[in-house]
TORNULO-313991 format. One record per residue (C-alpha): residue number from 1; residue in three letters; x, y, z. Coordinates in nm, 2 decimals. Each point is the difference from the previous one (the first is absolute). Example, Ala and Ser with C-alpha at 12.3 -4.5 7.8 and 13.67 -1.06 7.14 Angstrom:
- n, res, c1, c2, c3
- 1, ala, 1.23, -0.45, 0.78
- 2, ser, 0.14, 0.34, -0.07
END
This chain:
- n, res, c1, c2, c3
- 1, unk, 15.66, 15.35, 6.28
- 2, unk, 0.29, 0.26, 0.08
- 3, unk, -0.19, 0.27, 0.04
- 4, unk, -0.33, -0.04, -0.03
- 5, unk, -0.32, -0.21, 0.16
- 6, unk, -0.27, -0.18, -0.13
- 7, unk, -0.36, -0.01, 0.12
- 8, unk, -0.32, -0.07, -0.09
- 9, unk, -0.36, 0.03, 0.07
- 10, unk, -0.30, -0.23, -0.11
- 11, unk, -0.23, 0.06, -0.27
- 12, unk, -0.35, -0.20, 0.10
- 13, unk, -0.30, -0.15, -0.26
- 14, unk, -0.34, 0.05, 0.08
- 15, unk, 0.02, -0.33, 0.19
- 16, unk, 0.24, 0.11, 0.16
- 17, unk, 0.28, -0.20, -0.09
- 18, unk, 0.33, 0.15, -0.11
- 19, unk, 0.02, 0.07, -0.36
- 20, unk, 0.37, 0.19, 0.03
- 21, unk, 0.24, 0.20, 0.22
- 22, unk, 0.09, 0.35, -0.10
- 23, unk, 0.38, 0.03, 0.01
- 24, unk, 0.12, 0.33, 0.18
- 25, unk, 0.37, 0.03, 0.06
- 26, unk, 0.20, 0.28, 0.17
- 27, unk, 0.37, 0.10, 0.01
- 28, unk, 0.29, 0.19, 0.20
- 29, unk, 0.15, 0.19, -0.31
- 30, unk, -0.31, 0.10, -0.26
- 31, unk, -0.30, 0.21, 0.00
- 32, unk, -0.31, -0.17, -0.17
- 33, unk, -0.16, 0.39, -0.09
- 34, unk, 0.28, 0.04, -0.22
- 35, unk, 0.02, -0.22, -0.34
- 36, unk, 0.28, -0.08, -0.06
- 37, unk, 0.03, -0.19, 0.32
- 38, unk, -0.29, -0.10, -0.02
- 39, unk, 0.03, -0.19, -0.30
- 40, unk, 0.35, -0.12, 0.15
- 41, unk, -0.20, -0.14, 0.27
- 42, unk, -0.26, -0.20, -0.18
- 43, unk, 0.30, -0.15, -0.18
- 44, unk, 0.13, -0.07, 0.33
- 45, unk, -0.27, -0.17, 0.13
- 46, unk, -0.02, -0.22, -0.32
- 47, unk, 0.36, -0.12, 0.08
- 48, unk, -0.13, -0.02, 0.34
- 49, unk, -0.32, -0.20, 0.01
- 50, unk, 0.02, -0.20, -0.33
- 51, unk, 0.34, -0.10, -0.06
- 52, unk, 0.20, 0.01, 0.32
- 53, unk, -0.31, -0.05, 0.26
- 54, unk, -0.18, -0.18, -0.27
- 55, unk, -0.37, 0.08, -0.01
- 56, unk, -0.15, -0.28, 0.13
- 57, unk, 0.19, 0.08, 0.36
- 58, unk, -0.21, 0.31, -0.02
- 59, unk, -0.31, -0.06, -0.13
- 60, unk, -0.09, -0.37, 0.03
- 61, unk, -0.15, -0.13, -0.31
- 62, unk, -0.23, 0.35, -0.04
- 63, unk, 0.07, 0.29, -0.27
- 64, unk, 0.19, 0.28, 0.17
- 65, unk, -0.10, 0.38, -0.08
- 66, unk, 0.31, 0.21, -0.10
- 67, unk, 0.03, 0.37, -0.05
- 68, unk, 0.17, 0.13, -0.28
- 69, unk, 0.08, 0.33, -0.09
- 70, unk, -0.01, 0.23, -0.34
- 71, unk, 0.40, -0.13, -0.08
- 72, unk, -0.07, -0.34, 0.08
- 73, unk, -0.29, -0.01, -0.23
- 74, unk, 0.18, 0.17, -0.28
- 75, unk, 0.29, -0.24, 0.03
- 76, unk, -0.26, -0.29, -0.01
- 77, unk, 0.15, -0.15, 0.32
- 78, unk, -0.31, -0.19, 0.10
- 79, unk, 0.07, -0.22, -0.30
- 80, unk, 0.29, -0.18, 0.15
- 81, unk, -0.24, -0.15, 0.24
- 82, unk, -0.26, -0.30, 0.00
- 83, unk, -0.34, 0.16, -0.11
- 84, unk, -0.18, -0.27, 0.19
- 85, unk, 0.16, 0.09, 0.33
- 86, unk, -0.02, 0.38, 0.01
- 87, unk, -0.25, 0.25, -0.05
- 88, unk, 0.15, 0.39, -0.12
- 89, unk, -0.10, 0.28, 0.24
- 90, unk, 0.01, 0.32, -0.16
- 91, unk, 0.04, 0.31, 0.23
- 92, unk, -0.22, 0.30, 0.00
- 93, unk, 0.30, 0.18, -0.08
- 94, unk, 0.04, -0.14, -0.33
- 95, unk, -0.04, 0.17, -0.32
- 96, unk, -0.21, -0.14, -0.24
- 97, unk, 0.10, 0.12, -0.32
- 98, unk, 0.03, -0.20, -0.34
- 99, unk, 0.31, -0.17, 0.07
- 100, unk, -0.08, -0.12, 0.40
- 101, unk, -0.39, -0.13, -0.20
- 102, unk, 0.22, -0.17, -0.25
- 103, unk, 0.18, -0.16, 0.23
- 104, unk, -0.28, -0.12, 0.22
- 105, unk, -0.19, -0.12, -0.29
- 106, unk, 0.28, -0.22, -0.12
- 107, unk, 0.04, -0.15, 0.32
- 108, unk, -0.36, -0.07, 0.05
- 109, unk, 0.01, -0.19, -0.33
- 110, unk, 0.26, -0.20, 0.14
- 111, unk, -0.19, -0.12, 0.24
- 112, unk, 0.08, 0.25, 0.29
- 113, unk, -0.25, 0.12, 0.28
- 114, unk, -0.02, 0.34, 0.04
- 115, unk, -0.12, 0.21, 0.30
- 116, unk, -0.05, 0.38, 0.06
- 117, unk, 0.06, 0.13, 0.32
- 118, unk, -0.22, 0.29, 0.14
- 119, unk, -0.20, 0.01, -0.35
- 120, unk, -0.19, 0.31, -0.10
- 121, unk, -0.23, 0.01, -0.36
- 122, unk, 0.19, 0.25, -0.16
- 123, unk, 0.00, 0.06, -0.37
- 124, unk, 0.35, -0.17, 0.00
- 125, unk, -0.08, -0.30, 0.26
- 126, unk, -0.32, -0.09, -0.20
- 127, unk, 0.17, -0.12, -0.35
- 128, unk, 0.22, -0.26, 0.25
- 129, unk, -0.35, -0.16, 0.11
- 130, unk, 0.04, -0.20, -0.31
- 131, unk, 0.28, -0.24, 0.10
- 132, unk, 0.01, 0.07, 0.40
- 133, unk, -0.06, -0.28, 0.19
- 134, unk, -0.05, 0.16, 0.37
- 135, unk, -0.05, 0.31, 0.13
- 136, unk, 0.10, 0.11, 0.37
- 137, unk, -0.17, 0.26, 0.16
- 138, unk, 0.06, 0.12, 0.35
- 139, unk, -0.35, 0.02, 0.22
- 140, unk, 0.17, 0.17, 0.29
- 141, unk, 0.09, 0.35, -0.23
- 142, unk, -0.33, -0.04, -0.23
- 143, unk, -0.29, -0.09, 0.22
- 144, unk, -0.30, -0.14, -0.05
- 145, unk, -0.17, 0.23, -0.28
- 146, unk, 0.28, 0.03, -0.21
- 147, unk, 0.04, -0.37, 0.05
- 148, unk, -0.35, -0.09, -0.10
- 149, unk, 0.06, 0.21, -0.34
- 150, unk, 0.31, -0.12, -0.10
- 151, unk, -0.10, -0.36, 0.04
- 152, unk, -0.34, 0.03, -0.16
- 153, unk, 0.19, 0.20, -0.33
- 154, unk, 0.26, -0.35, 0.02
- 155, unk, -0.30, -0.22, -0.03
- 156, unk, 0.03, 0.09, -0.38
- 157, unk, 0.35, -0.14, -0.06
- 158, unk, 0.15, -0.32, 0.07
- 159, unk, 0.23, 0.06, 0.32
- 160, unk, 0.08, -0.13, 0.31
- 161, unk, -0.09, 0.20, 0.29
- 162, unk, 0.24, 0.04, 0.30
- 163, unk, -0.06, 0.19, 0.31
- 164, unk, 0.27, 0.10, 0.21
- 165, unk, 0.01, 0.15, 0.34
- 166, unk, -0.26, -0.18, 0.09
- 167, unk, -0.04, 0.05, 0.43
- 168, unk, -0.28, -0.13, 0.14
- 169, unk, -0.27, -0.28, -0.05
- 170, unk, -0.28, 0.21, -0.13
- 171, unk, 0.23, 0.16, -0.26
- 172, unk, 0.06, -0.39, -0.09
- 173, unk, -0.36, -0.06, -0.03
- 174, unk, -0.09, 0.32, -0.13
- 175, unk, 0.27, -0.01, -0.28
- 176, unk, -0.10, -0.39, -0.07
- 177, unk, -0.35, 0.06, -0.06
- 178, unk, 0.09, 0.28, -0.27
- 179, unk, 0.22, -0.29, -0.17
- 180, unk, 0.36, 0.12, 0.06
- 181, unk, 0.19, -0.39, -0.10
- 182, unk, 0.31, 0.07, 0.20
- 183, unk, 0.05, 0.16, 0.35
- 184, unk, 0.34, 0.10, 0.23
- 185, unk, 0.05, 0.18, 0.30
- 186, unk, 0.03, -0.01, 0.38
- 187, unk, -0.33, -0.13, 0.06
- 188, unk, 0.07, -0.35, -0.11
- 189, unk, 0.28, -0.02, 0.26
- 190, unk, -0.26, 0.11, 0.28
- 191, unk, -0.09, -0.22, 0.26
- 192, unk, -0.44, 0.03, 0.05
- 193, unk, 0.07, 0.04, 0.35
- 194, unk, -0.30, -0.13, 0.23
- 195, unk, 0.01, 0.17, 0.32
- 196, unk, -0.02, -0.21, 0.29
- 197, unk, 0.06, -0.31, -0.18
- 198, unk, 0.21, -0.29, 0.21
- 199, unk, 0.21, -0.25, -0.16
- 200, unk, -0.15, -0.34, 0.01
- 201, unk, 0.15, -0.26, 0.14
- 202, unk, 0.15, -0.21, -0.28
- 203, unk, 0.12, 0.33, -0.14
- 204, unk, 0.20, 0.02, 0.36
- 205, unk, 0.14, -0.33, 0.04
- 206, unk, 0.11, 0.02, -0.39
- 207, unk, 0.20, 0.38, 0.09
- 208, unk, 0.14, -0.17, 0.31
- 209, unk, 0.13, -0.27, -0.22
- 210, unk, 0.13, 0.23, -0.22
- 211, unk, 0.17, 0.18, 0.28
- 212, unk, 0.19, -0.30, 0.13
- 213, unk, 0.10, -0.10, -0.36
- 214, unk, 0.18, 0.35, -0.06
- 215, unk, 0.14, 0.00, 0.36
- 216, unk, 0.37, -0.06, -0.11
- 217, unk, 0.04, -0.22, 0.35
- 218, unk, -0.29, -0.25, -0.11
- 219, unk, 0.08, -0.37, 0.14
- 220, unk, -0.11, -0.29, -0.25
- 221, unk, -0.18, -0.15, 0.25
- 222, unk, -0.19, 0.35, 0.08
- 223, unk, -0.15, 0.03, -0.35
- 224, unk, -0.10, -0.38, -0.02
- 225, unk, -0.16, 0.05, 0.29
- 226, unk, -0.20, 0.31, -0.10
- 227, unk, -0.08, -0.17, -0.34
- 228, unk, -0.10, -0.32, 0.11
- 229, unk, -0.28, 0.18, 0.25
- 230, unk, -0.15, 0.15, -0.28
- 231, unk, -0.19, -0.27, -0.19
- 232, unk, -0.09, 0.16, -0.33
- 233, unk, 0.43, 0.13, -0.02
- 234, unk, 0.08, -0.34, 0.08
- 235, unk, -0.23, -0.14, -0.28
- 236, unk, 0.14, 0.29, -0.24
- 237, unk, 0.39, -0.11, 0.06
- 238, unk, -0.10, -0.35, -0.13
- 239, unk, -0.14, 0.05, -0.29
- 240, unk, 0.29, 0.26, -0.09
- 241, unk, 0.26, -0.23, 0.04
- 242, unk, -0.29, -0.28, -0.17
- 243, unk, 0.01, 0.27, -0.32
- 244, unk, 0.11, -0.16, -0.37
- 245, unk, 0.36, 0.20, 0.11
- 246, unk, 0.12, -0.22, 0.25
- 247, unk, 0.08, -0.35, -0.10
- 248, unk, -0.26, -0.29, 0.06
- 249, unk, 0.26, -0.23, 0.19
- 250, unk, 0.01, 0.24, 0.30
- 251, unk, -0.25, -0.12, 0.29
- 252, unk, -0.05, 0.21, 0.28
- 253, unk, -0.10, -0.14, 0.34
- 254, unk, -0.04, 0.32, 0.19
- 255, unk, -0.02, 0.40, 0.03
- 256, unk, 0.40, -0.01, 0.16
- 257, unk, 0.05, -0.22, -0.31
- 258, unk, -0.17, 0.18, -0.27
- 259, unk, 0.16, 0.37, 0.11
- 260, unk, 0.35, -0.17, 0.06
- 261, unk, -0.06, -0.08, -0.39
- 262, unk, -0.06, 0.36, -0.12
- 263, unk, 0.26, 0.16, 0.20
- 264, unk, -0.07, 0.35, 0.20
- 265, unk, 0.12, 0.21, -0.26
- 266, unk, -0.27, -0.19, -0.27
- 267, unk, -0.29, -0.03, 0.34
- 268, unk, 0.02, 0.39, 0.03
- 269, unk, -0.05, 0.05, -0.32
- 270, unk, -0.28, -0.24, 0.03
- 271, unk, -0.16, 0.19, 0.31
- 272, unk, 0.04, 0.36, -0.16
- 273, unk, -0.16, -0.08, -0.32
- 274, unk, -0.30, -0.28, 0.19
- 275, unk, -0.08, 0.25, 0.34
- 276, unk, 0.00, 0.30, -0.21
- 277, unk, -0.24, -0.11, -0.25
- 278, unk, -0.23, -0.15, 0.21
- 279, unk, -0.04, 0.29, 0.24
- 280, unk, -0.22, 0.16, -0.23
- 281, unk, -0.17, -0.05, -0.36
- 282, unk, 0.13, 0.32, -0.14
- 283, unk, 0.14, 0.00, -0.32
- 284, unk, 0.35, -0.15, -0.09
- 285, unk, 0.17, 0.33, -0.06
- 286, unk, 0.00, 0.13, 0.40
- 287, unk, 0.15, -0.34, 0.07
- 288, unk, 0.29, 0.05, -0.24
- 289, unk, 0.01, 0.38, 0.16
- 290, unk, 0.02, -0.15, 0.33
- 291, unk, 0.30, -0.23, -0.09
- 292, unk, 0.16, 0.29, -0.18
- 293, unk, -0.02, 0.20, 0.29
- 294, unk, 0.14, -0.32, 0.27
- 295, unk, 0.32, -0.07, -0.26
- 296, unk, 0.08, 0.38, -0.08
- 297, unk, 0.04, 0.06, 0.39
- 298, unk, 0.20, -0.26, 0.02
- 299, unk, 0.24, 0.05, -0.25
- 300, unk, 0.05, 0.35, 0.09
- 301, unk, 0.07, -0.19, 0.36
- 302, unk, 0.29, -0.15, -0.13
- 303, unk, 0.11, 0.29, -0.20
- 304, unk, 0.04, 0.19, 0.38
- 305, unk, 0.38, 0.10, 0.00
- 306, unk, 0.01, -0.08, 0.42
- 307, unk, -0.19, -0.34, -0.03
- 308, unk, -0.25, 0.10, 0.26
- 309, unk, -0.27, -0.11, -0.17
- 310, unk, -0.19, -0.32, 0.01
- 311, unk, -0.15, -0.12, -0.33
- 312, unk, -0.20, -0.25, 0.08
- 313, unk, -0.19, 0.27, 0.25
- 314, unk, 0.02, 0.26, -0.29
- 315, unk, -0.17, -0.23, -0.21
- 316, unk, -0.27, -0.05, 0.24
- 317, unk, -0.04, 0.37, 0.06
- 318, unk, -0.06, 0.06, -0.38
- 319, unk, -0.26, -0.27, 0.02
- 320, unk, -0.21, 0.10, 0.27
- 321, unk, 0.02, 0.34, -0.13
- 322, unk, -0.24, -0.12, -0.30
- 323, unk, -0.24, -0.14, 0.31
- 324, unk, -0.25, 0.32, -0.12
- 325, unk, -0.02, -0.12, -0.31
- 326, unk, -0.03, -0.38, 0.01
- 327, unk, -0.30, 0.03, 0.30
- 328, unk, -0.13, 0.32, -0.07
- 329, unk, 0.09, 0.12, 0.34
- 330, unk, 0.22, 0.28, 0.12
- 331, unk, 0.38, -0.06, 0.10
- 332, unk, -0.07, 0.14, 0.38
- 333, unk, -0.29, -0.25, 0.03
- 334, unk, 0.18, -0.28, -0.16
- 335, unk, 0.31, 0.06, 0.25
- 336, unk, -0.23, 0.02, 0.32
- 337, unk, -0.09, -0.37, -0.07
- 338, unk, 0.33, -0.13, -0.10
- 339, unk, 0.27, -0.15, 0.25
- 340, unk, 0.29, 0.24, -0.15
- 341, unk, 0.31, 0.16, 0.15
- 342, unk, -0.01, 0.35, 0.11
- 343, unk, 0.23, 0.11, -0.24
- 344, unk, -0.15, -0.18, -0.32
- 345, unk, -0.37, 0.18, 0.04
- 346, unk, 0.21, 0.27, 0.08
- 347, unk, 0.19, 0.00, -0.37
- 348, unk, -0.35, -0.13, -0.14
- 349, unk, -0.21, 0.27, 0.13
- 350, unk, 0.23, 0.30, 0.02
- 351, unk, 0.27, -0.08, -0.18
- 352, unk, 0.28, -0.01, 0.32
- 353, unk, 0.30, -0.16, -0.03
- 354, unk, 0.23, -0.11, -0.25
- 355, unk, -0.28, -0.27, -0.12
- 356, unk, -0.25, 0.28, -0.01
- 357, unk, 0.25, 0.21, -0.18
- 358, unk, 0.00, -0.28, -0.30
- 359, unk, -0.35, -0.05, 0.00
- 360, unk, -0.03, 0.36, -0.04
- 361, unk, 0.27, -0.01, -0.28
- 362, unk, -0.22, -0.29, -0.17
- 363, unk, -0.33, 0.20, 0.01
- 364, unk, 0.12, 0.30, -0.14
- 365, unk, 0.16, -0.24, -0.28
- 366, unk, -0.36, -0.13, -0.03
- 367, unk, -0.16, 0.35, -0.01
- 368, unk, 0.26, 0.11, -0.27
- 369, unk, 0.10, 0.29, 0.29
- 370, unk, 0.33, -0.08, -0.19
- 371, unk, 0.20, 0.34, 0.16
- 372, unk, -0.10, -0.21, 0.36
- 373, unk, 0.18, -0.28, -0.06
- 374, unk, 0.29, -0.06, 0.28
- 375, unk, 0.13, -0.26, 0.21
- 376, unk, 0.28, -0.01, 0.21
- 377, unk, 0.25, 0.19, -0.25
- 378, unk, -0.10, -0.32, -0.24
- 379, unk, 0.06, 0.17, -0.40
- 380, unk, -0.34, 0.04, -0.16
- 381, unk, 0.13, -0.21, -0.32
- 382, unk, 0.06, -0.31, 0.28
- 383, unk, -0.39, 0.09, 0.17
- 384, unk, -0.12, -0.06, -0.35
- 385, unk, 0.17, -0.30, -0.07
- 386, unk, -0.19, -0.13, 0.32
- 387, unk, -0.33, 0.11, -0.17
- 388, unk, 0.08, -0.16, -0.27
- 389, unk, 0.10, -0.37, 0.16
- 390, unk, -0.31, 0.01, 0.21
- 391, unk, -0.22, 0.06, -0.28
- 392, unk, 0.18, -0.35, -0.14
- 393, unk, -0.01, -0.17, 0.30
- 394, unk, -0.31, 0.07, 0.11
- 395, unk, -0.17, -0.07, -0.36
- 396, unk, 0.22, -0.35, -0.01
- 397, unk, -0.17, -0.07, 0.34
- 398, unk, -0.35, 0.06, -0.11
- 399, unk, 0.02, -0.17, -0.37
- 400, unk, 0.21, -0.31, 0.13
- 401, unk, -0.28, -0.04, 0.24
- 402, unk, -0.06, -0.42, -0.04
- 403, unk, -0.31, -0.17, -0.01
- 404, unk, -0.19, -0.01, 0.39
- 405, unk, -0.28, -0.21, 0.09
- 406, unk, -0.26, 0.24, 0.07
END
């Protein structure tokens, strides 16, 4: 990825699971409102993603949504990839004469999903009803009315309906009780912040855990220590090392014994993945954002040209930064009850500091705020290579999860 970067935002079903991601990429040297680089950077992101990256680093095991432009569809690129793993987003921009219909209908015979991106029912939209498969429409620009209309006039064909820009929790329930099948926007990253709300505390004593694990002076006999007080952790590491994985020769005798077994490297893993889910029954996804967030920090901590940096504290920084969203509380009131440094609410809450410097980096990555995206004179292709390993490691975490008592 010379000289571009790859991101992606999530595409949620009415049950709010992720259906997709939307790829968006961005480079140093092109201009996406002009064609021909346009089309030169849809190719690019094909190298890219599918067969340098390789899709599944990107996107998991979902479809990923992937703009294409007139040129590209012309040239039939989206053929020379796997129709069960990427859905065709045609631009507003594009043309639809004879030959781009041609093309779209061939593909859809093969077996191709298609989506159009900020649909209107014009003369020339209307005869591609036929073989569309989804249809995006952006709530922010149409509002409600012209909303209501256009979906009740889509009732009469067979499309997908998916709403985009979606901000806030009553445009959620608003545009799921009109029957919109796909949503995406800002709002599903958004914690539902109760004021006034204190951490519990099993939800402390699991964060203060977590703290010691990521403190990059932790003593063995400190986190036995800290595990073995907590009855239901201790329980938990048993059974892990108990799981069909491990062989059935091994016999543990004790807590020292059993983490001495998994190694710090495989028990921090173990914490991250364990305290992180149970804080909270919110869906898997924020976890997996959460972990994205802790492993991008820390990357771009080792990527810091004067070595400065601590990664294990980076880590923790992009963690607890994803507080809001895991307890539905706000960052300052999650920090007031935490034992932290100084300096890390600091790079938390107001983004001070070289660690809040990379969490600031890793947000605007997150946001797509692409033209933001610095840290400490690090290139943007080698920021986005970071994105892209957490996005692996933190998905390797979460489906590698073994089998816990419960």
């Amino acid at each position: 990825m010379t000289n571009f970067i790859i991101g992606r935002q999530q595409i949620f079903d009415r049950a709010s699971n992720i259906y997709a991601y939307e790829l968006v990429f961005r480079g140093n040297n092109f201009d996406l409102s002009d064609n021909h680089e346009a089309t030169l950077a849809t190719h690019q992101i094909i190298t890219d993603s599918i067969l340098e990256i390789g899709l599944n680093n990107v996107v998991g095991e979902h479809k990923a949504f992937i703009n294409f432009t007139t040129q590209n569809i012309l040239e039939k690129t989206p053929l020379n990839l796997p129709k069960d793993r990427v859905v065709i987003e045609i631009l507003e921009n594009v043309k639809m004469d004879s030959y781009i219909v041609s093309n779209l209908r061939e593909m859809s015979q093969k077996g191709y999903l298609i989506s159009l991106d900020n649909f209107s029912l014009t003369h020339e939209h209307r005869k591609l009803l036929e073989f569309i498969d989804i249809i995006k429409l952006d709530v922010l620009e149409m509002g409600k009315t012209r909303i209501q209309e256009m979906i009740s006039q889509l009732k009469f064909y067979n499309v997908k309906i998916l709403a985009a820009k979606v901000e806030t929790h009553d445009e959620y329930k608003y545009l799921l009780e009109l029957g919109c099948d796909y949503f995406q926007g800002f709002y599903f990253n958004k914690p539902n912040l109760v004021t006034g709300k204190r951490i519990e505390s099993n939800q402390l004593e699991s964060l203060r855990l977590l703290t010691i694990a990521h403190n990059p002076n932790v003593e063995f006999d400190e986190l036995v220590m800290n595990i073995s007080q907590n009855l239901s952790l201790s329980y938990k590491v048993l059974c892990y090392i108990n799981s069909a994985s491990y062989p059935a020769s091994i016999k543990i005798g004790s807590i020292s014994q059993a983490i001495a077994y998994l190694g710090l490297d495989e028990l921090k893993r173990w914490i991250n993945l364990v305290i992180l889910s149970s804080l909270s029954n919110k869906p898997s996804v924020v976890i997996q954002n959460a972990l994205i967030r802790g492993k991008m920090c820390e990357l771009l901590a080792k990527l810091e040209r004067k070595n400065t940096a601590k990664p294990g504290e980076f880590f923790l920084i992009g963690i607890l930064s994803s507080l809001d969203s895991i307890l539905d509380i706000s960052r300052e009131e999650a920090m007031e009850q935490l034992p932290l440094s100084d300096h890390i609410k600091d790079a938390i809450l107001h983004h001070q500091g070289l660690g809040g410097e990379a969490l600031s980096c890793v947000l605007n990555y997150e946001l797509g705020n692409f033209d933001d995206i610095t840290f400490s004179n690090t290139s943007r292709s080698a920021i986005g290579r970071t994105y892209i390993e957490s996005i692996s490691w933190a998905r390797n975490i979460t489906s590698g999860k073994k089998s816990e008592c419960r």
